[in-house]
C-alpha positions in Angstrom: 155.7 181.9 162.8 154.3 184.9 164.6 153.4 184.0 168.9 149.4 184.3 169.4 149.5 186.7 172.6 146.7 185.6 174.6 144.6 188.4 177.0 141.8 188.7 178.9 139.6 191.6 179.8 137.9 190.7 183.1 136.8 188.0 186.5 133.2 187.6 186.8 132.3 185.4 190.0 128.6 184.7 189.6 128.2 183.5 193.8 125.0 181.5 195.0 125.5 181.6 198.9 122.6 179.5 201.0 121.9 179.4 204.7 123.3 183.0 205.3 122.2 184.8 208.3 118.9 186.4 207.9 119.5 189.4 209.7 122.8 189.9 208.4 121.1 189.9 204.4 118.1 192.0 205.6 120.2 194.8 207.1 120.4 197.1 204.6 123.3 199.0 206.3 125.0 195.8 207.0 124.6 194.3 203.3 126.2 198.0 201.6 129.0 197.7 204.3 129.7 194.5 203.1 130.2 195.1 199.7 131.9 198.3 200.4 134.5 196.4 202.3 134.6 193.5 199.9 135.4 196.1 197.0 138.2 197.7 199.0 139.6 193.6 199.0 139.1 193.7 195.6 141.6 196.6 195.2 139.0 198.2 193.6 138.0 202.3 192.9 134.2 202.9 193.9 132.5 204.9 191.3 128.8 205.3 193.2 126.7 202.9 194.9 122.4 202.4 195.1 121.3 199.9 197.3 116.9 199.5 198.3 115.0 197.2 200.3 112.1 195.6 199.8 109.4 195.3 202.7 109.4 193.4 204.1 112.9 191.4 203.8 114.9 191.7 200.4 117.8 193.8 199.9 119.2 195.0 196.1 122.1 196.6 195.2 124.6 197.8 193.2 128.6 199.5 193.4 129.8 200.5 190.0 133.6 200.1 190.6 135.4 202.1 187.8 137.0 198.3 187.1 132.9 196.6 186.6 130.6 196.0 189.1 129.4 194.5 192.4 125.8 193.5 192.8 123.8 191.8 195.2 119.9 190.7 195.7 118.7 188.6 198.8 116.3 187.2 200.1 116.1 186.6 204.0 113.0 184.5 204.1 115.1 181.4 202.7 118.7 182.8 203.9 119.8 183.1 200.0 122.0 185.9 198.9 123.0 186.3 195.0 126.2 187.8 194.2 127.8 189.2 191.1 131.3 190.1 191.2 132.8 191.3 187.5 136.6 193.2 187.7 138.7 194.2 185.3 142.2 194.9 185.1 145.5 193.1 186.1 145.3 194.0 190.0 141.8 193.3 191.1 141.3 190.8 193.2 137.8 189.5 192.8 137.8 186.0 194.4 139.1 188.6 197.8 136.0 190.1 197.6 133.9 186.8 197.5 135.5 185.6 199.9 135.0 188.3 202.3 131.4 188.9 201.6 130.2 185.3 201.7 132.0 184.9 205.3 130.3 188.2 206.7 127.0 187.3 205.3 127.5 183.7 206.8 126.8 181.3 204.2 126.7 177.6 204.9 127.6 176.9 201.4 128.4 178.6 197.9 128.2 177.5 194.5 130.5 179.9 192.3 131.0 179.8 188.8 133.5 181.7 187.5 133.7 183.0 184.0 137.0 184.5 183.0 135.7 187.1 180.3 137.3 189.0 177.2 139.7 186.2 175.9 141.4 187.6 172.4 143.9 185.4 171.6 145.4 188.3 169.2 142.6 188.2 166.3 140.2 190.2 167.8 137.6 187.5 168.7 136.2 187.6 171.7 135.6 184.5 173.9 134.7 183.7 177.8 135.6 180.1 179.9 133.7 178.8 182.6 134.8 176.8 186.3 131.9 175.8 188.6 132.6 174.6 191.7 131.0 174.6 195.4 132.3 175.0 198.7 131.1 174.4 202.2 131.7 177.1 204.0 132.8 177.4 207.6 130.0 179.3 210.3 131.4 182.7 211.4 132.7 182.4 215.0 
């Protein structure tokens, strides 16, 4: 009987972090230095980055990493942050770059779902699992 080998293609980290620091996630300068620091955690190679802010608080953005992507969208007002962290590749480290990013932008608490993406299990079907947990998060010091 042939062995099913059984791959995956990619981490995505879909990240809801509450009660971050409002001037932290309305710095625009301080949100892409953030990520760009969180993507070098990651083990990651930075293709380009765009990031924007919208008056008066919100900040978007995007680093195409030649492994995905790492986006964020905030939104000051209610100290909410929404991050979206998808690598590929055997030696990324995308839970690294959570991690780091949630810590720096101060969040009280995450909720993180993770979906392990690309699943073959040798028959060319594609497939993705889910894990959802939450975590209360420790204030920077």
């Amino acid at each position: 009987m042939e062995k099913l080998e059984h791959s995956t293609l990619g981490e995505h980290y879909i990240v809801e972090a509450s009660g971050c620091d409002p001037e932290v996630i309305g710095n625009i300068q301080r949100v892409q230095e953030i990520l760009l620091k969180a993507a070098e955690k990651a083990r990651v190679t930075i293709w380009t980055t765009s990031f924007h802010r919208f008056p008066p608080n919100g900040v978007s953005g995007v680093i195409v990493i030649a492994e995905s992507h790492i986006s964020i969208h905030t939104w000051p007002e209610v100290g909410y942050a929404a991050l979206d962290i998808y690598t590929c590749g055997d030696n990324t480290l995308p839970q690294a770059a959570m991690d780091y990013a949630v810590k720096e932008f101060g969040a009280k608490h995450v909720h993180i779902t993770e979906i392990t993406r690309g699943i073959d299990d040798g028959d060319g079907i594609f497939y993705h699992t889910i894990t959802t947990w939450e975590e209360a998060t420790k204030e920077k010091s």
